[in-house]
MIKOLMI-74680 format. One record per residue: x, y, z of N, C-alpha, C in turn. Coordinates in nm, 2 decimals, m for minus. Layout:
<rs>
n_x,n_y,n_z,ca_x,ca_y,ca_z,c_x,c_y,c_z
X,Y,Z,X,Y,Z,X,Y,Z
...
</rs>
This chain:
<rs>
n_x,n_y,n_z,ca_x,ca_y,ca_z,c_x,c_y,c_z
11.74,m7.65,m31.33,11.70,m7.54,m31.42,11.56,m7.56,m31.46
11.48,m7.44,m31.48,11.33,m7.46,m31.46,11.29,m7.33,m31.59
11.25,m7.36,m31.71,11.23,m7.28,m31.84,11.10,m7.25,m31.83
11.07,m7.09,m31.77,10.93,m7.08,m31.82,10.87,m6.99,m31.88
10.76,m7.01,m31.99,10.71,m6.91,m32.07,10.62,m6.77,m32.02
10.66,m6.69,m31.98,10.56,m6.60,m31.91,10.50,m6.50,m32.02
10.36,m6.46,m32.02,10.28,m6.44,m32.12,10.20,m6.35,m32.00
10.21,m6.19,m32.12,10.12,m6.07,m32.02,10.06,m6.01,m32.13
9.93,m5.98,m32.15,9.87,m5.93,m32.23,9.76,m5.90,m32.19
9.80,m5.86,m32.07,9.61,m5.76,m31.96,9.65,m5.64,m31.95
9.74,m5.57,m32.04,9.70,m5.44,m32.02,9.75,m5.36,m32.15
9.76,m5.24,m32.18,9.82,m5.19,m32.27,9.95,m5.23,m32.33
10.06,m5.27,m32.29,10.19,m5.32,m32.33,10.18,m5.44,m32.27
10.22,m5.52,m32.36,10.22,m5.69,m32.34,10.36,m5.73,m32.37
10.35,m5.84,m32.35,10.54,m5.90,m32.32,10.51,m6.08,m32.29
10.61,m6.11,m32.36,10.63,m6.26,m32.37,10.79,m6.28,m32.34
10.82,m6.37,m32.22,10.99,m6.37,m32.17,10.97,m6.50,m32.14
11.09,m6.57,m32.14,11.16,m6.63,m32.14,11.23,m6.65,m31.93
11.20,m6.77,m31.91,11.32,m6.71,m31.78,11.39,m6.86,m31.67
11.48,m6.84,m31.64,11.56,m6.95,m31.62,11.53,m6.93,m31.49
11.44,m7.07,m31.36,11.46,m7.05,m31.26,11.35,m6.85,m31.22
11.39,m6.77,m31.19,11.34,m6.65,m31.17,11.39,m6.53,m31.22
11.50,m6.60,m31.35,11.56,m6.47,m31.41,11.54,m6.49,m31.56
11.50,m6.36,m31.59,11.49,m6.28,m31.72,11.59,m6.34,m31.80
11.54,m6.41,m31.90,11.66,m6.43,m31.99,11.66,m6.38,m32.15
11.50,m6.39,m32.14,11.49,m6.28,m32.28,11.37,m6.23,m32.32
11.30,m6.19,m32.38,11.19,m6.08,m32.34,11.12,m6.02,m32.48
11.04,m6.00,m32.52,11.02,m5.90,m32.64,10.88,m5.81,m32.56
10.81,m5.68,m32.62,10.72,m5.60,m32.62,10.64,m5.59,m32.73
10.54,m5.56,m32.65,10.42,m5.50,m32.80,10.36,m5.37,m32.69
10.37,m5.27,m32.80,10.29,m5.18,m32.71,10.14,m5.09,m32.76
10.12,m5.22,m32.90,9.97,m5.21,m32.96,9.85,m5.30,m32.92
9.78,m5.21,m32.83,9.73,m5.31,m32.75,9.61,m5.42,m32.86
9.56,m5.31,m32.94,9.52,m5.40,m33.07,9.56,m5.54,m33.16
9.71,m5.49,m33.11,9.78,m5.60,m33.24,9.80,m5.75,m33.10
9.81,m5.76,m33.00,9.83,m5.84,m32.89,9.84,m6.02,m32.92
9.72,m5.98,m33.02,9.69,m6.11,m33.04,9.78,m6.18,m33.16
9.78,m6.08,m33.25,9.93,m6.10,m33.40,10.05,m6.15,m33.34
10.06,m6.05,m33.22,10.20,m6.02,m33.20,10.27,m6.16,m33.10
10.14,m6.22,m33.00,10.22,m6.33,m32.91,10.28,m6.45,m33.01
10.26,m6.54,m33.09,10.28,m6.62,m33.19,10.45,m6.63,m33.23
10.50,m6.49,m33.28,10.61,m6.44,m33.34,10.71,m6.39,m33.27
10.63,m6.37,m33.16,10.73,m6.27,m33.03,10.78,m6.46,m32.95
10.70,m6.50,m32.92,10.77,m6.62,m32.84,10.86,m6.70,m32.93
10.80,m6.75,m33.07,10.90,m6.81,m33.15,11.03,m6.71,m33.15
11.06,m6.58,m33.17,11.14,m6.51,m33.15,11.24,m6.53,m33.03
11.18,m6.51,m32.89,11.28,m6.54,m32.79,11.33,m6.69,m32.79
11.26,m6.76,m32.81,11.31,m6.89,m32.82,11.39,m6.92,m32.90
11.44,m6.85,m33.00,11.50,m6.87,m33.10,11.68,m6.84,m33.05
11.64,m6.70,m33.03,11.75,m6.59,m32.95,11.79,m6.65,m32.80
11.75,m6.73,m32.80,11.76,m6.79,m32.62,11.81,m6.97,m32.67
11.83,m6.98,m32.78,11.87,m7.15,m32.84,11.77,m7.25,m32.76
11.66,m7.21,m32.78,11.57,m7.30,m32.72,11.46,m7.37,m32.78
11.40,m7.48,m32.77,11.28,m7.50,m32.84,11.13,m7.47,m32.79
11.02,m7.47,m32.81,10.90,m7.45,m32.72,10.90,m7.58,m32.58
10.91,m7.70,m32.67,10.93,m7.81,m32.57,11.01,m7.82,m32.46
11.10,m7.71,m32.45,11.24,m7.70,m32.35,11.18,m7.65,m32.25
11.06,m7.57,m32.28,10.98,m7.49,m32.15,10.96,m7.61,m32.09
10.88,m7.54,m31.88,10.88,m7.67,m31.81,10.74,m7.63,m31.78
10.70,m7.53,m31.79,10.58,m7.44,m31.72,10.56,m7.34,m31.84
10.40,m7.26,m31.83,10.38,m7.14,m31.90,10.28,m7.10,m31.78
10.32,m6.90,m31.81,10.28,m6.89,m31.67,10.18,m6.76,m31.76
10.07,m6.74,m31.73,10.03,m6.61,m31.77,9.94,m6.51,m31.68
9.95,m6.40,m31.70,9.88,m6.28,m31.61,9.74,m6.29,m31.65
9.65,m6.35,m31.54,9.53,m6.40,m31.61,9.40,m6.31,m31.50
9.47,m6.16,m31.51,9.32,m6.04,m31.45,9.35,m6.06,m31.28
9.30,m5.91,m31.26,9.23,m5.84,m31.35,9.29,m5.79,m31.46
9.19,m5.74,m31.55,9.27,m5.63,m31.67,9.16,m5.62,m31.77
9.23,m5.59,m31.89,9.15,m5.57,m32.03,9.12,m5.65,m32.06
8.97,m5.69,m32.01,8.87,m5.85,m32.07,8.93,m5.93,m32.21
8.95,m5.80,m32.30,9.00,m5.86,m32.47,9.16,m5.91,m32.46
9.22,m5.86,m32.40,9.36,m5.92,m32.38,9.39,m6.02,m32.28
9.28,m6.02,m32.13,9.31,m6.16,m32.09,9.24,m6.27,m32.11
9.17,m6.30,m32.25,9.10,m6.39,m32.29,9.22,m6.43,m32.44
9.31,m6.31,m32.48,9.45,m6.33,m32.55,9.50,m6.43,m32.50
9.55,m6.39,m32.39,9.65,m6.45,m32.30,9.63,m6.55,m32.26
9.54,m6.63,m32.23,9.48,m6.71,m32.16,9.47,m6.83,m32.26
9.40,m6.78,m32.38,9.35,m6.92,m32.48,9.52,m6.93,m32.52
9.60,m6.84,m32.54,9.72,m6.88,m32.62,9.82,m6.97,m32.52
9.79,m6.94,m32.42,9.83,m7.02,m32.32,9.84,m7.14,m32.24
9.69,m7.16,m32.31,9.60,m7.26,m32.27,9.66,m7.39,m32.41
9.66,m7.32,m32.49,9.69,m7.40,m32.62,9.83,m7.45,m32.60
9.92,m7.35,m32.61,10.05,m7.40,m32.55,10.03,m7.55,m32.47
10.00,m7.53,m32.37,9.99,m7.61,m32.26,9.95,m7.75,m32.31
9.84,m7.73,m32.39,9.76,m7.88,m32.41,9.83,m7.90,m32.52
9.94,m7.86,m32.63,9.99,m7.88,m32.76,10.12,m7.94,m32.70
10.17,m7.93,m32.57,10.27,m7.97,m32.50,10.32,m8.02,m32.40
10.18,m8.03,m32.34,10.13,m8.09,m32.27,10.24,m8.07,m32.11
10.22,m7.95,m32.08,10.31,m7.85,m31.98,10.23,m7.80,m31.91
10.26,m7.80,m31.76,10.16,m7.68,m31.67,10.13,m7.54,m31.70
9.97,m7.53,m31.66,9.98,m7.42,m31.65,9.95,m7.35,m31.49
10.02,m7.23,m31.54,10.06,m7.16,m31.41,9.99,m7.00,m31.43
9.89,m6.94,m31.36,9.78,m6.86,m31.35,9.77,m6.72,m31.23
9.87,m6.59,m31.29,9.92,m6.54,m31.23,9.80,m6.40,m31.19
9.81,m6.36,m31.09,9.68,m6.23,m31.03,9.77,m6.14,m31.08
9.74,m6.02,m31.14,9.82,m5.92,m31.22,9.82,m5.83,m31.10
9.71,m5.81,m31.01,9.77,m5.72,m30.87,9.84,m5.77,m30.85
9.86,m5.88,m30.80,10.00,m5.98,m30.70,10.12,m5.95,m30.79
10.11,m5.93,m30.91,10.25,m5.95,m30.99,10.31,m5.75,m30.96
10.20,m5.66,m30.95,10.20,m5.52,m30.91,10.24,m5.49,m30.82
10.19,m5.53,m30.72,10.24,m5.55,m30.57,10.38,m5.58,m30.57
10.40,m5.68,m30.62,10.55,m5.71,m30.62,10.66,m5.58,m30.68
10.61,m5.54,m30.82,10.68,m5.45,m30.90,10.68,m5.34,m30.77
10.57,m5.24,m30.74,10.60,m5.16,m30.61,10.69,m5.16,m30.51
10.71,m5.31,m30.48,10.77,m5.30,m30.36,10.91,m5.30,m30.38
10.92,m5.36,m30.53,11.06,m5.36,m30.58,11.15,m5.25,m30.58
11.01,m5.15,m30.66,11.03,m5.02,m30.71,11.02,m4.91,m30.63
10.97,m4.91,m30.51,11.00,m4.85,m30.40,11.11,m4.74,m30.36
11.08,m4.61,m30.34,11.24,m4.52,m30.31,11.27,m4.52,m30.17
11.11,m4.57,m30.12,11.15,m4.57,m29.97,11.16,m4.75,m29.94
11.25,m4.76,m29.81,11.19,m4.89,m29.76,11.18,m4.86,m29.58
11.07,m4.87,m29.53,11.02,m4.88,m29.41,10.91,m4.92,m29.30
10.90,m4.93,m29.20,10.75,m5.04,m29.18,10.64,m5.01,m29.24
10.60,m4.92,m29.19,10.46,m4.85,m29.26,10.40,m4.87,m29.38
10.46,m4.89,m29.46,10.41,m4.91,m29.65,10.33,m5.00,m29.65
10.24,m4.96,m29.76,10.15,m5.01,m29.77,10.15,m5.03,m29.96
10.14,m5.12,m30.01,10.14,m5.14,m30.12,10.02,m5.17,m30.20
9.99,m5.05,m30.31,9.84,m5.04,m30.39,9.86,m5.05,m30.52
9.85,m5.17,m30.55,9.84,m5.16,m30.74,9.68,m5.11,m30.79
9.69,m5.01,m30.87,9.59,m4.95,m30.93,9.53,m5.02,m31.11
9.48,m5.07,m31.14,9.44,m5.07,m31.33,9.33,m4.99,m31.36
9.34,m4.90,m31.41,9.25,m4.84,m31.51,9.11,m4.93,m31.57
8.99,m4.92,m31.51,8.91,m4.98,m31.53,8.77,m4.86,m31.59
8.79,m4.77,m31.67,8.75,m4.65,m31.71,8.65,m4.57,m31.64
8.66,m4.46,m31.68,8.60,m4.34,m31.59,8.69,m4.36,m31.46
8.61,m4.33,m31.36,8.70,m4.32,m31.23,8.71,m4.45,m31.19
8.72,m4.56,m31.21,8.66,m4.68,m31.16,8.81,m4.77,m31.19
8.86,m4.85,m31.09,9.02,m4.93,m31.05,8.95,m5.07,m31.03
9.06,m5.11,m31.05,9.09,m5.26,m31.01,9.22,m5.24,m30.92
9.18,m5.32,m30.80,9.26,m5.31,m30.67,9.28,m5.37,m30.58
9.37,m5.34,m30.49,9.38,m5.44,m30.38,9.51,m5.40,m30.32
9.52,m5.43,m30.15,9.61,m5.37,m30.08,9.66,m5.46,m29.97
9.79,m5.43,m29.99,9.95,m5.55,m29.95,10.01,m5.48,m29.82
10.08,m5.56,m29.72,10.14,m5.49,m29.60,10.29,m5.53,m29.72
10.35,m5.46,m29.59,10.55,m5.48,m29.64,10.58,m5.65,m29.66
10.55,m5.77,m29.63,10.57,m5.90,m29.68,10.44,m5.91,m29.79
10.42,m5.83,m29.84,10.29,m5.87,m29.96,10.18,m5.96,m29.94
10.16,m5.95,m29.80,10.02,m6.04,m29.78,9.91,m5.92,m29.80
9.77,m6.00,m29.85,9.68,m5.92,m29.87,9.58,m5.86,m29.72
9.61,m5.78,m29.72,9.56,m5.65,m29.63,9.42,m5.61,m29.68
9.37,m5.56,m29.80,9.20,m5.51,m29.84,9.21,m5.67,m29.96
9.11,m5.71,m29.95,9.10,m5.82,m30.09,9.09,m5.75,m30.24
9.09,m5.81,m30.35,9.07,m5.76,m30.49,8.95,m5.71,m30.48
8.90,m5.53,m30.59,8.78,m5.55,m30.58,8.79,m5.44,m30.69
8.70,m5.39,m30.71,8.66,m5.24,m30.83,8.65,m5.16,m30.75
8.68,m5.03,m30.76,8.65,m4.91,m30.66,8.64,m4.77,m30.71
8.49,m4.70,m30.75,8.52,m4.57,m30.76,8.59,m4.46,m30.68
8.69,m4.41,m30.75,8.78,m4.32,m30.69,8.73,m4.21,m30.62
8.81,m4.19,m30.49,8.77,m4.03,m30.47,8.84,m3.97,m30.37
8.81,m3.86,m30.29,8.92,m3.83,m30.21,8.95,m3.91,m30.08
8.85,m3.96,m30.05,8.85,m4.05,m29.97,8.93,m4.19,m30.00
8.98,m4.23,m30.09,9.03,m4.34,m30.08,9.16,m4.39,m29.99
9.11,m4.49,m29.94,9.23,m4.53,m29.80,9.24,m4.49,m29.71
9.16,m4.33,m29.70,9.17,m4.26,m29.58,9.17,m4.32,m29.45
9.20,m4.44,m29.41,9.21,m4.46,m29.28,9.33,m4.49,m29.24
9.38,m4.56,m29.36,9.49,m4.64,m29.39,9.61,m4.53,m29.41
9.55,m4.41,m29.49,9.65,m4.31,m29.48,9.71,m4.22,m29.38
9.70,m4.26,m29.29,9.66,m4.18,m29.12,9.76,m4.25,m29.06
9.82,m4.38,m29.08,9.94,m4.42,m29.02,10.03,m4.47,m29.12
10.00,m4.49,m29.24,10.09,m4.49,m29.34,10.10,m4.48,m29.44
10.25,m4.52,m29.52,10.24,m4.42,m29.62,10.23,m4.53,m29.69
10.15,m4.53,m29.87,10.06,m4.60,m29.92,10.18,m4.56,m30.07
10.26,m4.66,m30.08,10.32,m4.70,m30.21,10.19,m4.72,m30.35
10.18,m4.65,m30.46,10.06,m4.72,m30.55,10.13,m4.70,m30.68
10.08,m4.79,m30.73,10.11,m4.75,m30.93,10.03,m4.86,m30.99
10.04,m4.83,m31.12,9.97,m4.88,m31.23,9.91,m4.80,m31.30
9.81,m4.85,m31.40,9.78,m4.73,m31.48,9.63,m4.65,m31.47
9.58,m4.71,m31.34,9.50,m4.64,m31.30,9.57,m4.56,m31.16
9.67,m4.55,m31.14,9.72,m4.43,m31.02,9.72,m4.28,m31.11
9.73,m4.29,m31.17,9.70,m4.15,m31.24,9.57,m4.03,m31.20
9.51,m4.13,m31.22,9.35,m4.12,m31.12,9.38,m4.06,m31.02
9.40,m4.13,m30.93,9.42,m4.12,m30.81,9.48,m3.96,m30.78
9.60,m3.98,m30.84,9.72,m3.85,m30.84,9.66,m3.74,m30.87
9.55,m3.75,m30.89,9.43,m3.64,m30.96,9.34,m3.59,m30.89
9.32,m3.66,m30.76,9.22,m3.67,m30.65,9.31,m3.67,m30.52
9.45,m3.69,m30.53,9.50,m3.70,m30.33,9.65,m3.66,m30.44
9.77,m3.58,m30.37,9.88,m3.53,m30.38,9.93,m3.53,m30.26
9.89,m3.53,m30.15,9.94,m3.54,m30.07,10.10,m3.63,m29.98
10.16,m3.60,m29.89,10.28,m3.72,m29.90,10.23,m3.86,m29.83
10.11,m3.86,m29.83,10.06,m3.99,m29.77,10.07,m4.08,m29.89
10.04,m4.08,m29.95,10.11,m4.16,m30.12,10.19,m4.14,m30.18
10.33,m4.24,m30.23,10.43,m4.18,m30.28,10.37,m4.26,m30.48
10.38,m4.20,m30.56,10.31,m4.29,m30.68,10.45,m4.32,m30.79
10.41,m4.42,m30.83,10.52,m4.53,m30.94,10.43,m4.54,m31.02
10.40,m4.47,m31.12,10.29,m4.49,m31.27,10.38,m4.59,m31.34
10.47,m4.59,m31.35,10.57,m4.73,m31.48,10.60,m4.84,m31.39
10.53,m4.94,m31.41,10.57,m5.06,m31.33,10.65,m5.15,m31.39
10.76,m5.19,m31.35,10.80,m5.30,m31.41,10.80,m5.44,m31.34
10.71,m5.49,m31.48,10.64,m5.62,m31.45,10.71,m5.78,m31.44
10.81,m5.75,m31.58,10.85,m5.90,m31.60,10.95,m5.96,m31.48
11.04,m5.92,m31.45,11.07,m6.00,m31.34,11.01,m6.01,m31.18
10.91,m5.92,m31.19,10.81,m6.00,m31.07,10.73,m6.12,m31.10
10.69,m6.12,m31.28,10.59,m6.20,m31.28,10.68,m6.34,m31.27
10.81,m6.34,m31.36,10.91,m6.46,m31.32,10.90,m6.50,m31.22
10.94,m6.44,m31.11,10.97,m6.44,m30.96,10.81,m6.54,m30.94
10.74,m6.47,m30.93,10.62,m6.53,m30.90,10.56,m6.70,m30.95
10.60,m6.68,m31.11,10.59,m6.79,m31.16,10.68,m6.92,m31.08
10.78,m6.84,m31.09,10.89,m6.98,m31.04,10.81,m7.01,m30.92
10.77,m6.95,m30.79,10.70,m7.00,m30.68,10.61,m7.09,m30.71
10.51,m7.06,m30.78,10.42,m7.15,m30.82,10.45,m7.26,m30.87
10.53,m7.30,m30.97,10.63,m7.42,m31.04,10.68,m7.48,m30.93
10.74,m7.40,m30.85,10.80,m7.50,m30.72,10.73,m7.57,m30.62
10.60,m7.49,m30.60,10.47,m7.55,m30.52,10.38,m7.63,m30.61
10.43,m7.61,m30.72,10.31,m7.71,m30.81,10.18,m7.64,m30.82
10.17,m7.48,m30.82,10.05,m7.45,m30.77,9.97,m7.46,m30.94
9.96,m7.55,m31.00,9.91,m7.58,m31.16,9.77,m7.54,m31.14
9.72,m7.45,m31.29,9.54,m7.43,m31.32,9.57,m7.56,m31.40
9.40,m7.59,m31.41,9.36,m7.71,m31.53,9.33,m7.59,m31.64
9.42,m7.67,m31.71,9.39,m7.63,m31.86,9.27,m7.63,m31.94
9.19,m7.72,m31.93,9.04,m7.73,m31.97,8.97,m7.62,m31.91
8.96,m7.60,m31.77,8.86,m7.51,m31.74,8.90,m7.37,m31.67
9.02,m7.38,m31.70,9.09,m7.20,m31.64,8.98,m7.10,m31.77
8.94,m6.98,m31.67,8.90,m6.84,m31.69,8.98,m6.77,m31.65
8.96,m6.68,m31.74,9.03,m6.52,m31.69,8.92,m6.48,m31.57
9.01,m6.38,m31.49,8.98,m6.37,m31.38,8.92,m6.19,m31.38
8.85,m6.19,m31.45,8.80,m6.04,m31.47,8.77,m5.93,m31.30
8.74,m6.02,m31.23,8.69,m5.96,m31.05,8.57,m5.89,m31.08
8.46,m5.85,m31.19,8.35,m5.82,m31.19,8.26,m5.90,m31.32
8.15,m5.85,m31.33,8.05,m5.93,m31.44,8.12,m5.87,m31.58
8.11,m5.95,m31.68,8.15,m5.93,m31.79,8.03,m5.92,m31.87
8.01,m5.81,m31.98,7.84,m5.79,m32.00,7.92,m5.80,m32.17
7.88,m5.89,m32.25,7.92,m5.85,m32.41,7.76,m5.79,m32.47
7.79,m5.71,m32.57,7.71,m5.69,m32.68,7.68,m5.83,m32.77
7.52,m5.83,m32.80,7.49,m5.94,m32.84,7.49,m5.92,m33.04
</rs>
């Protein structure tokens, strides 16, 4: 049995679960993306509570560490990071496309060779965080930012059909309707990100806790 903390707070609705091995065992939401930071503290002592467990019982903490919302995966990340070093437990450093990719494929109405799986994030104005998966989820285009347009994938869409969601598919759906894209706007995240986590725990694939970053995929510019 393998207890791990998974912690998502890169995008609008964030979630802290609980999961035995690669299954969901308990779960809470926030869906203020403001409050993210109040809300992880209360929400984990919560499942742990409702799940008869203590924080120490974890074996691993796994979190969605970007792309996404710079303010929430710098959430996610220090609260995670803290965890870690207060308990001195792996940490496990998950790509929020890879955890999408998964949700798609899951979520899928079709299943057949051709798919192509596109997780989209709303990166504002016309502008995604992205990246594109064959049917075993290996990466096909690498992660990157991409202004939208009608051309997107066009070559790709020419022999297949191009699975996409997230919350920048919307976009998208705005610019191409066509049946060369089938779209999944509601992804459901937590038991891909389990799934995923458990892989990593089992390969040992550990970040150092001292010097893990969030993984933004472009420059981060603050106001001084």
């Amino acid at each position: 049995m393998a207890i791990i903390l998974n912690i998502n707070t890169a995008f609008e609705t964030a979630f802290v679960s609980l999961s035995n091995n690669d299954d969901v065992i308990n779960e809470a939401q926030s869906n203020s993306q403001k409050d993210h930071a109040s809300f992880l503290e209360p929400a984990i002592k919560s499942i742990c509570e409702q799940s008869n467990l203590r924080l120490n019982d974890i074996n691993a903490v796994a979190v969605m560490n970007g792309p996404g919302s710079y303010t929430g995966l710098r959430v996610g990340l220090s609260s995670a990071k803290a965890l870690c070093y207060a308990l001195k437990k792996p940490l496990i450093l998950l790509n929020t496309l890879d955890v999408m990719a998964f949700a798609l494929h899951q979520q899928s109405p079709v299943q057949q060779e051709n798919l192509l799986f596109c997780p989209l994030i709303d990166a504002r104005r016309m502008e995604v965080y992205t990246a594109l998966y064959d049917n075993n989820l290996g990466l096909v285009k690498e992660y990157s930012s991409e202004i939208l347009d009608a051309s997107f994938l066009e070559t790709e869409r020419k022999t297949n059909i191009i699975v996409a969601g997230g919350s920048g598919s919307l976009k998208l759906q705005s610019l191409i309707s066509d049946t060369s894209i089938i779209y999944i706007n509601q992804l459901l995240l937590s038991k891909p990100a389990s799934v995923l986590g458990y892989k990593a725990l089992i390969a040992e694939d550990f970040a150092d806790v001292a010097y893990s970053e969030p993984f933004y995929l472009k420059p981060v510019y603050f106001r001084k």
